[in-house]
PDB file of N, CA, C and O in Angstrom:
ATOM      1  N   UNK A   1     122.876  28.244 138.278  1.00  0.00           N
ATOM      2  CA  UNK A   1     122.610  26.812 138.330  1.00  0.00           C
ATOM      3  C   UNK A   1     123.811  26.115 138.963  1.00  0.00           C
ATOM      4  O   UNK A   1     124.939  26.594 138.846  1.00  0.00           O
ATOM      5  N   UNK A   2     123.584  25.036 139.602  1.00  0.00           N
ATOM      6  CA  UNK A   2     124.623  24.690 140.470  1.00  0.00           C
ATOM      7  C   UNK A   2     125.455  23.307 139.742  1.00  0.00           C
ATOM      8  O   UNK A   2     124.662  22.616 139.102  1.00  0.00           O
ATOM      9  N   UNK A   3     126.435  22.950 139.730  1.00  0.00           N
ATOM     10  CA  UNK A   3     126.959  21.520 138.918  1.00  0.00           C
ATOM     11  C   UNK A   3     126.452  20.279 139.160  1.00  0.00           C
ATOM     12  O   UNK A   3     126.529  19.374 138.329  1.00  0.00           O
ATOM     13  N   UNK A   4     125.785  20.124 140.555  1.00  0.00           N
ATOM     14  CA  UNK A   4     124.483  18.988 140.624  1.00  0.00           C
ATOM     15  C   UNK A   4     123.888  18.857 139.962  1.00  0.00           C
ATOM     16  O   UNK A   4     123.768  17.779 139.379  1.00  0.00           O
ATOM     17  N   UNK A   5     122.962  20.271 139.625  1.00  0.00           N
ATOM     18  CA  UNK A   5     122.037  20.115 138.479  1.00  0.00           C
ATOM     19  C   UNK A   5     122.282  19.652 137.029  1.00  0.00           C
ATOM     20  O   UNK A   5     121.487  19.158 136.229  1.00  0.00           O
ATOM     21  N   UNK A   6     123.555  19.934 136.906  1.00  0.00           N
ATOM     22  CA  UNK A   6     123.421  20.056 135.202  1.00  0.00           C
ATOM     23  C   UNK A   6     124.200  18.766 135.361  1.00  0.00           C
ATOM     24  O   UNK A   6     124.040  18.082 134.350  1.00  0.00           O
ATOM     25  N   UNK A   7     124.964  18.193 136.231  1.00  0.00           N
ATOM     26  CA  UNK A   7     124.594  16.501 136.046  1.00  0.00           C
ATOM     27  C   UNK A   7     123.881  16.187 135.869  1.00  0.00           C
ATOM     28  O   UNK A   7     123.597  15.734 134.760  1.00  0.00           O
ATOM     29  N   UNK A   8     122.910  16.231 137.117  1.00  0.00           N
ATOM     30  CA  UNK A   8     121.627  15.380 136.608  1.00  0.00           C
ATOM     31  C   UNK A   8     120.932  15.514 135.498  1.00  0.00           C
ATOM     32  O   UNK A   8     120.417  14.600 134.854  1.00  0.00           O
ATOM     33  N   UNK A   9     120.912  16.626 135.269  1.00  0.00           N
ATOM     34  CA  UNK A   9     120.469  16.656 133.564  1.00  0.00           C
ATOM     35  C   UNK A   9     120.828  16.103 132.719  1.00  0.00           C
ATOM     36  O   UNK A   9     120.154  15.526 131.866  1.00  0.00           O
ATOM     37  N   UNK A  10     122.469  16.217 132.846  1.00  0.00           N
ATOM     38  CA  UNK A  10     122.706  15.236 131.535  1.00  0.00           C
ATOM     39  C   UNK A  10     123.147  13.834 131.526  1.00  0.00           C
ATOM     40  O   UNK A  10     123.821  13.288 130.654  1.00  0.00           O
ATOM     41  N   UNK A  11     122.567  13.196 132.872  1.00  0.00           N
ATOM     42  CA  UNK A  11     122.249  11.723 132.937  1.00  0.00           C
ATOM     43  C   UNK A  11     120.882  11.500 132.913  1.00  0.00           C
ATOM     44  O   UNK A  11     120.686  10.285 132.953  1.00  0.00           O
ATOM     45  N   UNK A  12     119.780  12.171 132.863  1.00  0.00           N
ATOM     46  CA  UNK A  12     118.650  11.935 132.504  1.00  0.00           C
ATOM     47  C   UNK A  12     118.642  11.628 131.231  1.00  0.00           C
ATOM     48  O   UNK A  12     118.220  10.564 130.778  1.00  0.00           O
ATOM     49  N   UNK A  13     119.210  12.744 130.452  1.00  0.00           N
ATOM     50  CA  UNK A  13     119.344  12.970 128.384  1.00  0.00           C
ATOM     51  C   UNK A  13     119.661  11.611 128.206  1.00  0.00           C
ATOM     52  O   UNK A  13     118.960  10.705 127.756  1.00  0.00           O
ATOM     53  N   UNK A  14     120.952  11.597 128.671  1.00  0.00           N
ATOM     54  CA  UNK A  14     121.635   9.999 128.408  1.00  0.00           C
ATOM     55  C   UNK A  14     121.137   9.113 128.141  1.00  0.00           C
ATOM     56  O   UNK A  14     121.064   8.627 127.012  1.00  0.00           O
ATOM     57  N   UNK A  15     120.519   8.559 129.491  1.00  0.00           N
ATOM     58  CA  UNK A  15     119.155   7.831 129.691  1.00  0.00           C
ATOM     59  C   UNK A  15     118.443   7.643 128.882  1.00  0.00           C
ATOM     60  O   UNK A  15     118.383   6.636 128.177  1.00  0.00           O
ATOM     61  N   UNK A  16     117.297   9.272 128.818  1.00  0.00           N
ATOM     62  CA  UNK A  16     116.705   9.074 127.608  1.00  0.00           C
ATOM     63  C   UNK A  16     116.844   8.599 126.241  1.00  0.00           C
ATOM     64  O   UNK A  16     116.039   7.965 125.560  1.00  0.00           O
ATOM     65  N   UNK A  17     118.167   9.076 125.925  1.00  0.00           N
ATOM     66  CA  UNK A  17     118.553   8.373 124.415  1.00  0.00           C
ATOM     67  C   UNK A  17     119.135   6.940 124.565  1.00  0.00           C
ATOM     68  O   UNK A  17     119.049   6.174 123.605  1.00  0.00           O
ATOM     69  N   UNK A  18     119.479   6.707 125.241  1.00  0.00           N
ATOM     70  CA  UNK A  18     119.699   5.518 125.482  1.00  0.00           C
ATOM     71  C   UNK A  18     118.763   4.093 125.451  1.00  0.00           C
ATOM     72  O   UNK A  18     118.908   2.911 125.139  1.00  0.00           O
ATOM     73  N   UNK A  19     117.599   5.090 126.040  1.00  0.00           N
ATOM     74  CA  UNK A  19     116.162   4.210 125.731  1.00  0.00           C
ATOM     75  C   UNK A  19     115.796   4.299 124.809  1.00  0.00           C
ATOM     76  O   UNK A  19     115.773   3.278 124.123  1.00  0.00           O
ATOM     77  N   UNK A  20     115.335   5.460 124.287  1.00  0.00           N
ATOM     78  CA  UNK A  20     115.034   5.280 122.639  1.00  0.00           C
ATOM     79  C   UNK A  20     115.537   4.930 121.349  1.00  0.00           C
ATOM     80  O   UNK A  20     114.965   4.906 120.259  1.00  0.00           O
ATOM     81  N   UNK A  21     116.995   4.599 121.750  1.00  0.00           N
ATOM     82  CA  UNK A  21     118.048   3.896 120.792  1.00  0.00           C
ATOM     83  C   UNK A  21     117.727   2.535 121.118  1.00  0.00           C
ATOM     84  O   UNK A  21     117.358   1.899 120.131  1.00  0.00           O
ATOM     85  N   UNK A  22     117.746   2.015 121.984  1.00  0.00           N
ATOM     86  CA  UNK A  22     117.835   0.549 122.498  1.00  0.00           C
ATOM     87  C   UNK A  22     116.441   0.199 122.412  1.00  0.00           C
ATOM     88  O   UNK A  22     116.505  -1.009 122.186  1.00  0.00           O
ATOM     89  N   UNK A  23     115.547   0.424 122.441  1.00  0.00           N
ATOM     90  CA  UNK A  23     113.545   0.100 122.203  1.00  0.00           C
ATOM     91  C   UNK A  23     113.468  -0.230 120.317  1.00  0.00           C
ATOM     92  O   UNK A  23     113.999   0.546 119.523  1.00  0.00           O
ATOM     93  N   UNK A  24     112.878  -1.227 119.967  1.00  0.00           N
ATOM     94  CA  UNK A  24     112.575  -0.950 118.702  1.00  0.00           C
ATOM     95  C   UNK A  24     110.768  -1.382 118.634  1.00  0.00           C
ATOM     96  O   UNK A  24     110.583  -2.399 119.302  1.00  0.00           O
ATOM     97  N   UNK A  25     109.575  -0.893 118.053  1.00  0.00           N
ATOM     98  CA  UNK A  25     108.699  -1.535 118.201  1.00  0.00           C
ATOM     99  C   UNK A  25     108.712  -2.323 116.608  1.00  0.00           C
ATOM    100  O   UNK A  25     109.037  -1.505 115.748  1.00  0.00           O
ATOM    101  N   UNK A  26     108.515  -3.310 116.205  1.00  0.00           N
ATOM    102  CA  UNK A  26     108.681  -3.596 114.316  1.00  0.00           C
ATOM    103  C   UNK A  26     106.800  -4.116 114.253  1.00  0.00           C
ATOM    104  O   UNK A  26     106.154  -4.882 114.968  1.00  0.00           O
ATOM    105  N   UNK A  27     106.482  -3.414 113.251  1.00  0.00           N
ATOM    106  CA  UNK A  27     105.487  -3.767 112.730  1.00  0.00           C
ATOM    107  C   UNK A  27     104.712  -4.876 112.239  1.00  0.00           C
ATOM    108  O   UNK A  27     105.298  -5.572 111.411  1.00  0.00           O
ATOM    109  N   UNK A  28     103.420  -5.247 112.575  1.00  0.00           N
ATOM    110  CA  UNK A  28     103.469  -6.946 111.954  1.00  0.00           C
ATOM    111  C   UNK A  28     103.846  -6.778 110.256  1.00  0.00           C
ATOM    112  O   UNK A  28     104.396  -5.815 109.723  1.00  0.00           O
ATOM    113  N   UNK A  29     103.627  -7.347 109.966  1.00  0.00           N
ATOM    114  CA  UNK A  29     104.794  -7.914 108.201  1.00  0.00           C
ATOM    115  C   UNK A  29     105.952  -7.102 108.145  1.00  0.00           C
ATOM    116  O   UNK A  29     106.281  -6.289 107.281  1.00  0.00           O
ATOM    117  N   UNK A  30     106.397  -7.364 108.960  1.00  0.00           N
ATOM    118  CA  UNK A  30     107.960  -6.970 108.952  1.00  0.00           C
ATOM    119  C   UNK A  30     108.552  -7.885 109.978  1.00  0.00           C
ATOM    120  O   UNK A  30     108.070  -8.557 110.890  1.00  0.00           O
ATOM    121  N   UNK A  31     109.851  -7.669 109.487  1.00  0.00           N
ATOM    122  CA  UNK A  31     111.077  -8.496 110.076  1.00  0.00           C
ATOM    123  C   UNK A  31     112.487  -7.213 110.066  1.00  0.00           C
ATOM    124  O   UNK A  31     112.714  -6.531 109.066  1.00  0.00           O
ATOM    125  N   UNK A  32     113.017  -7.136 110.916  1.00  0.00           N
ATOM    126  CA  UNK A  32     114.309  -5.970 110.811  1.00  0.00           C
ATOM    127  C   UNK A  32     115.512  -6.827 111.025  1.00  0.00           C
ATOM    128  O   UNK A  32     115.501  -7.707 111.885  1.00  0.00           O
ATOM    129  N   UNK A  33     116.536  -6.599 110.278  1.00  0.00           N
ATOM    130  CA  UNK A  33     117.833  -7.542 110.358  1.00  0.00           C
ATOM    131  C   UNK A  33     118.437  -6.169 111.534  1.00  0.00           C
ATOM    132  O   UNK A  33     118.287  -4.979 111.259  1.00  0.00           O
ATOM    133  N   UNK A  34     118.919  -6.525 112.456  1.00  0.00           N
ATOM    134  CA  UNK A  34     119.949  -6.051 113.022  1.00  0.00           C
ATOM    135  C   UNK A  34     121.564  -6.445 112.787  1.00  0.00           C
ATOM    136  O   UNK A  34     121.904  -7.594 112.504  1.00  0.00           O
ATOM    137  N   UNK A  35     122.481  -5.373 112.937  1.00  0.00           N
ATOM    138  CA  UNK A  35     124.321  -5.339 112.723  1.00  0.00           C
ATOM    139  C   UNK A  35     124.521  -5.272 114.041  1.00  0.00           C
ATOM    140  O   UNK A  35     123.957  -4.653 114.943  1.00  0.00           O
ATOM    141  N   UNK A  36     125.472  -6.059 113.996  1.00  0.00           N
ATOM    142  CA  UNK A  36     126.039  -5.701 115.414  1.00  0.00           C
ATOM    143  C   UNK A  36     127.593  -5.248 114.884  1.00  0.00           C
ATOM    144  O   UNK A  36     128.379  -5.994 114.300  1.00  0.00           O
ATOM    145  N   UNK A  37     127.842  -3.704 115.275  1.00  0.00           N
ATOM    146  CA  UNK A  37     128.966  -3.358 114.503  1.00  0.00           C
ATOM    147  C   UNK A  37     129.433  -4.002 113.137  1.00  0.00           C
ATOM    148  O   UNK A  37     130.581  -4.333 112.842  1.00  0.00           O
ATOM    149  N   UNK A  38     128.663  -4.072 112.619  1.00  0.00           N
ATOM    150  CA  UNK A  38     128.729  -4.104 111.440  1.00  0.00           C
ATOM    151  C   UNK A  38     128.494  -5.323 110.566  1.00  0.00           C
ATOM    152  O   UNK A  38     128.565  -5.291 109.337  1.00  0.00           O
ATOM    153  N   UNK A  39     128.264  -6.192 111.147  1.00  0.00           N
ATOM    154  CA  UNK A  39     128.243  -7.745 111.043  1.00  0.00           C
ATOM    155  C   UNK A  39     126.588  -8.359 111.657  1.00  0.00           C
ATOM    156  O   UNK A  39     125.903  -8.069 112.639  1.00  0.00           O
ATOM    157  N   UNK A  40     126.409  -9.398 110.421  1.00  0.00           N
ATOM    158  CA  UNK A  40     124.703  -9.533 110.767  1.00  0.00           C
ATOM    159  C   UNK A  40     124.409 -10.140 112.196  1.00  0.00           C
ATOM    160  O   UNK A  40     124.762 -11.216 112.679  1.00  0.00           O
ATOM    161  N   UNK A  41     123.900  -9.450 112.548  1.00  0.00           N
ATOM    162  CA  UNK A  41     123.195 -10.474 113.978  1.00  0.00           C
ATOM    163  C   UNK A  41     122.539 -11.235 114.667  1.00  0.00           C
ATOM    164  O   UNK A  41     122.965 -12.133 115.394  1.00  0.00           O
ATOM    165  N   UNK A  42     121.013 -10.785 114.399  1.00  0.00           N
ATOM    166  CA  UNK A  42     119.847 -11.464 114.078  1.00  0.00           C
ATOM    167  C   UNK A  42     118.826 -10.753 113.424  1.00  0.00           C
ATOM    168  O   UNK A  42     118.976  -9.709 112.789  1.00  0.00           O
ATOM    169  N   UNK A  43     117.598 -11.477 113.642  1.00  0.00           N
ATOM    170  CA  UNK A  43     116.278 -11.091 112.829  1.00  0.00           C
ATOM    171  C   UNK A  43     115.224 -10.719 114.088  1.00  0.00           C
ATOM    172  O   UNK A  43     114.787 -11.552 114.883  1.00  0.00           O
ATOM    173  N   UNK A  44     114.909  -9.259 114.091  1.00  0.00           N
ATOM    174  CA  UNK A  44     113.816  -9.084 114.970  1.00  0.00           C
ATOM    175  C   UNK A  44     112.512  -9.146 114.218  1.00  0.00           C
ATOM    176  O   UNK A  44     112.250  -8.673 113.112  1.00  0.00           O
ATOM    177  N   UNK A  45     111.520 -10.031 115.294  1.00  0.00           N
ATOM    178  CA  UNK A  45     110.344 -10.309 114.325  1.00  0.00           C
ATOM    179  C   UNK A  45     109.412  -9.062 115.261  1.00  0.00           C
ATOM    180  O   UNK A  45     109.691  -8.405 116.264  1.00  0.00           O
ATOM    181  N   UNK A  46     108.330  -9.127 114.465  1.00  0.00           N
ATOM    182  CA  UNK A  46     107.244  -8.201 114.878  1.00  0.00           C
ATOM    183  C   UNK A  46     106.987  -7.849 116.340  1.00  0.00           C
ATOM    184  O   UNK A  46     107.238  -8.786 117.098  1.00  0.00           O
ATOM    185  N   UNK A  47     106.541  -6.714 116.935  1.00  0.00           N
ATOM    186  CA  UNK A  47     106.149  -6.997 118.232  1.00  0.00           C
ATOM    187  C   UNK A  47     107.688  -6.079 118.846  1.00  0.00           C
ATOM    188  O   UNK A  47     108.731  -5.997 118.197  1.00  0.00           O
ATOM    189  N   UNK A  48     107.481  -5.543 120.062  1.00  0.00           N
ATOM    190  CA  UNK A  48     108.344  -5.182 121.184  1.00  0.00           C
ATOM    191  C   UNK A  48     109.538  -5.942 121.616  1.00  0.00           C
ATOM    192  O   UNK A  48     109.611  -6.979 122.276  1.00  0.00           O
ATOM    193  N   UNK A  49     110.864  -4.863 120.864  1.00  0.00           N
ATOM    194  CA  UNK A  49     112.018  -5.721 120.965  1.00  0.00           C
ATOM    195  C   UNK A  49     113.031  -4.309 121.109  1.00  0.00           C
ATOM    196  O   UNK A  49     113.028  -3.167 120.650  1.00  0.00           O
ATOM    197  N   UNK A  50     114.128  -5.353 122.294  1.00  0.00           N
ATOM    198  CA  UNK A  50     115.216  -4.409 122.636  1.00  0.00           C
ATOM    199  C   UNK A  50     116.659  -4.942 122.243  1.00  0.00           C
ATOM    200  O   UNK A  50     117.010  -6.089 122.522  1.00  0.00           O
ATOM    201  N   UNK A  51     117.574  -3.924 121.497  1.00  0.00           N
ATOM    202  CA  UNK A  51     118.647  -4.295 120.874  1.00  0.00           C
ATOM    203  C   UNK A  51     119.539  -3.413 121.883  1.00  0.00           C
ATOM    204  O   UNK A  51     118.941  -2.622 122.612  1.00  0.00           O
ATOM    205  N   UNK A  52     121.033  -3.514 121.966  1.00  0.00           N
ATOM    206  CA  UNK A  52     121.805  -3.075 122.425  1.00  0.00           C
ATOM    207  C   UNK A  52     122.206  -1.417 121.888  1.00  0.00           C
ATOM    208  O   UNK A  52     122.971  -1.510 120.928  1.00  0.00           O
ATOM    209  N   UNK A  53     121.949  -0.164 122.183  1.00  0.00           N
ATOM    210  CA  UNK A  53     122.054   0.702 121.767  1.00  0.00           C
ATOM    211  C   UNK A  53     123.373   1.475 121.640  1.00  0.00           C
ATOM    212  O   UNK A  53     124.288   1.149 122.396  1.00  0.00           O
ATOM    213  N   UNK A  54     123.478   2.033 121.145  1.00  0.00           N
ATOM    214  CA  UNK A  54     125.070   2.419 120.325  1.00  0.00           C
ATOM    215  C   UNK A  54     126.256   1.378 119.645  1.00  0.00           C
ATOM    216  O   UNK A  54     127.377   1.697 119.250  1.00  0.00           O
ATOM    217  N   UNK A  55     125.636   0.064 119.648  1.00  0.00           N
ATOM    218  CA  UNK A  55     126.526  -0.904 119.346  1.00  0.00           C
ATOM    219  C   UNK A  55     125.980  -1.971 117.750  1.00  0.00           C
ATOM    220  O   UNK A  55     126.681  -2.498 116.886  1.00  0.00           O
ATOM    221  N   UNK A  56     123.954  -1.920 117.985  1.00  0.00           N
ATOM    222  CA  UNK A  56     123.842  -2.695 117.350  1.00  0.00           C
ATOM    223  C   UNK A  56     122.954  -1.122 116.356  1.00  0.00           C
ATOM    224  O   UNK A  56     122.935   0.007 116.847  1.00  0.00           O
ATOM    225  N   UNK A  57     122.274  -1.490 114.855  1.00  0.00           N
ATOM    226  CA  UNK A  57     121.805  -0.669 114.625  1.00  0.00           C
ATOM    227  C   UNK A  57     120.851  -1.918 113.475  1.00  0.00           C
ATOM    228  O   UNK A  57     121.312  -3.012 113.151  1.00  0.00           O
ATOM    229  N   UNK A  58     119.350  -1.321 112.995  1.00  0.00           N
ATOM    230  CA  UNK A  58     118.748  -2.152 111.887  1.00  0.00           C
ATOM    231  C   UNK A  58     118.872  -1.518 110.718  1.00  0.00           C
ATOM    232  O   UNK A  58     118.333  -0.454 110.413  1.00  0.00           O
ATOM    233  N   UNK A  59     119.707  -2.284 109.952  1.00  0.00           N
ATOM    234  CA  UNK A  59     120.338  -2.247 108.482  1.00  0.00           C
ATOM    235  C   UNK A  59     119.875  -2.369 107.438  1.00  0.00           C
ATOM    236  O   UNK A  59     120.318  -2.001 106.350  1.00  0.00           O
ATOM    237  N   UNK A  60     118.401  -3.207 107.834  1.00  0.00           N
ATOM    238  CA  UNK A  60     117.353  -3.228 106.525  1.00  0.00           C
ATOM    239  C   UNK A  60     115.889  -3.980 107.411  1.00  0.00           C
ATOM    240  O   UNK A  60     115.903  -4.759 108.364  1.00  0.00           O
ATOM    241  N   UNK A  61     114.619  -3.344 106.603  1.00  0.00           N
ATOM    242  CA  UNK A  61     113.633  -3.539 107.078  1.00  0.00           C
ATOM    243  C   UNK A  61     112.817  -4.544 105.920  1.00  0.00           C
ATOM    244  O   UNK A  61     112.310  -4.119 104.882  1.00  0.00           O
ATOM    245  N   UNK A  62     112.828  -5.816 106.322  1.00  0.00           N
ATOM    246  CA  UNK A  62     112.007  -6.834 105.313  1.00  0.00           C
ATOM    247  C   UNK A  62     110.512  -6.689 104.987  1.00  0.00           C
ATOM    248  O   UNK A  62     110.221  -6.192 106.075  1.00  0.00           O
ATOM    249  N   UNK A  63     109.735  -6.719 104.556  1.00  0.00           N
ATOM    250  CA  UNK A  63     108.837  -7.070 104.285  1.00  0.00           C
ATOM    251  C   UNK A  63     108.099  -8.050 103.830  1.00  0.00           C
ATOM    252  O   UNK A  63     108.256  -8.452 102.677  1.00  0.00           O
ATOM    253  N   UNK A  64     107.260  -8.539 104.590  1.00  0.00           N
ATOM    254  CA  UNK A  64     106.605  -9.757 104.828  1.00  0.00           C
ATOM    255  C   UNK A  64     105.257 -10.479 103.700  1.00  0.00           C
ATOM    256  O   UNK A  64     104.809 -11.607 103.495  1.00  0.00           O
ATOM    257  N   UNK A  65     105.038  -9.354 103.281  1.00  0.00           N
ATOM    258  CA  UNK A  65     103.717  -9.063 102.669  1.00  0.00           C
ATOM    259  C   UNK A  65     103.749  -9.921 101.449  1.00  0.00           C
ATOM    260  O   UNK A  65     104.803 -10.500 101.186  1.00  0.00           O
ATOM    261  N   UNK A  66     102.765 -10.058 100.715  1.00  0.00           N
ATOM    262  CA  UNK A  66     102.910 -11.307  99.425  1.00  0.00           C
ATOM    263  C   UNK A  66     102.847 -10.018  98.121  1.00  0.00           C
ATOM    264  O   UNK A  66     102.049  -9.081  98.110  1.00  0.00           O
ATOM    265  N   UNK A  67     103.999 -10.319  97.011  1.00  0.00           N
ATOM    266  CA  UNK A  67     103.493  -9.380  96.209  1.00  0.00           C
ATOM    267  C   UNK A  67     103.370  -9.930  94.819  1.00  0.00           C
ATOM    268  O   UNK A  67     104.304 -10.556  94.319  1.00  0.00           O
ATOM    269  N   UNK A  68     102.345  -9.733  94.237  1.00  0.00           N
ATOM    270  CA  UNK A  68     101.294 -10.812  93.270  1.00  0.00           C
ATOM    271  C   UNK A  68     102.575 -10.495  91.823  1.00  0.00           C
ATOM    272  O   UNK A  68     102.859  -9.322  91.577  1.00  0.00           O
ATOM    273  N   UNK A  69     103.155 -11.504  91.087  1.00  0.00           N
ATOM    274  CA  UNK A  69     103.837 -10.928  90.347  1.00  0.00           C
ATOM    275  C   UNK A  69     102.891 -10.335  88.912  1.00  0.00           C
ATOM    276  O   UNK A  69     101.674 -10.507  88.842  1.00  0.00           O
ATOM    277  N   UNK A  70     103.626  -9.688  87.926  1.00  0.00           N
ATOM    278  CA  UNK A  70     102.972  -8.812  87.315  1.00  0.00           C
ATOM    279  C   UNK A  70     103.110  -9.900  86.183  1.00  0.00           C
ATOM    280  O   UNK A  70     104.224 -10.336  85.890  1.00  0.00           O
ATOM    281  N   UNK A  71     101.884 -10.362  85.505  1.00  0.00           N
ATOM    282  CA  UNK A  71     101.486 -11.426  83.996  1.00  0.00           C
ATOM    283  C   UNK A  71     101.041 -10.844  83.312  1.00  0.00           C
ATOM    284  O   UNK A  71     100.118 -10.071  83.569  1.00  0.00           O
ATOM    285  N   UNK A  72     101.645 -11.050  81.995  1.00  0.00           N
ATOM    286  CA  UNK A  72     100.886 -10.254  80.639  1.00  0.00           C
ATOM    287  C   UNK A  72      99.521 -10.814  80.401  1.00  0.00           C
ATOM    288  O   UNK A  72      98.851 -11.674  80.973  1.00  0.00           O
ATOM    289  N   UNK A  73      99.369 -10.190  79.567  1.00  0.00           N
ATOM    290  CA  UNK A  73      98.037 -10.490  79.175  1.00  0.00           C
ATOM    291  C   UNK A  73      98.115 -12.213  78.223  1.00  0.00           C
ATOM    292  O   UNK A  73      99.197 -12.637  77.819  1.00  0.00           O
ATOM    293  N   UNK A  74      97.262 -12.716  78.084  1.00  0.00           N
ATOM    294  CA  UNK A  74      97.195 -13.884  77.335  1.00  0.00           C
ATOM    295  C   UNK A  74      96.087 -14.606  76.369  1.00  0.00           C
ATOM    296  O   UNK A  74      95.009 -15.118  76.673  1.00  0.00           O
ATOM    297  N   UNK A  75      96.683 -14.477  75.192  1.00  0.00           N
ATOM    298  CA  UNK A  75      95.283 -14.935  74.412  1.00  0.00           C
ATOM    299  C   UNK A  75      94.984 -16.319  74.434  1.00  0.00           C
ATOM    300  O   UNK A  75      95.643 -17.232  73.937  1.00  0.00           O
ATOM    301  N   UNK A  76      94.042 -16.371  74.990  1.00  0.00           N
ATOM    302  CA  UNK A  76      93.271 -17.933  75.026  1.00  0.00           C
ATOM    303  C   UNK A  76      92.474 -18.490  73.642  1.00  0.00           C
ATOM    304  O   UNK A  76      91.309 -18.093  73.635  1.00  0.00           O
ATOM    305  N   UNK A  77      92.811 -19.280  72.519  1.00  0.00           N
ATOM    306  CA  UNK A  77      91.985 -19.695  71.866  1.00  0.00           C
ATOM    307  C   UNK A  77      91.384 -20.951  71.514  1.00  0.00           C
ATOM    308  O   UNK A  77      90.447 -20.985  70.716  1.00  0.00           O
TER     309      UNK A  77
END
């Protein structure tokens, strides 16, 4: 194999991870907080979103959804 090649190979990889680090798709009822090194950044909402890859990362995934709280029972008289 010649040293052309295995450049190009491993600027394709690069690439590749590079895209799939930096792509996020977030689900509807969700919200993802992104860090940017370590410090909050913003709020990605639902839908096709691109963050800065190797720099920013999502630190927690919200959930949107309603959740019914839990009531005892109650005697009515």
């Amino acid at each position: 194999m010649s040293a052309g090649f295995i450049v190009v190979v491993a600027i394709l990889a690069f690439a590749l991870v590079t895209v799939w680090k930096g792509v996020r798709i977030i689900p509807q009822g969700e919200e993802w907080i992104v860090e940017r090194l370590g410090k909050y950044h913003e709020i990605l909402p639902p839908g096709l979103n691109v963050i800065v890859p190797f720099i920013d990362r999502t630190a927690y995934r919200h959930s949107l959804k309603e959740v019914p709280p839990d009531i005892p029972q109650q005697v009515c008289s």
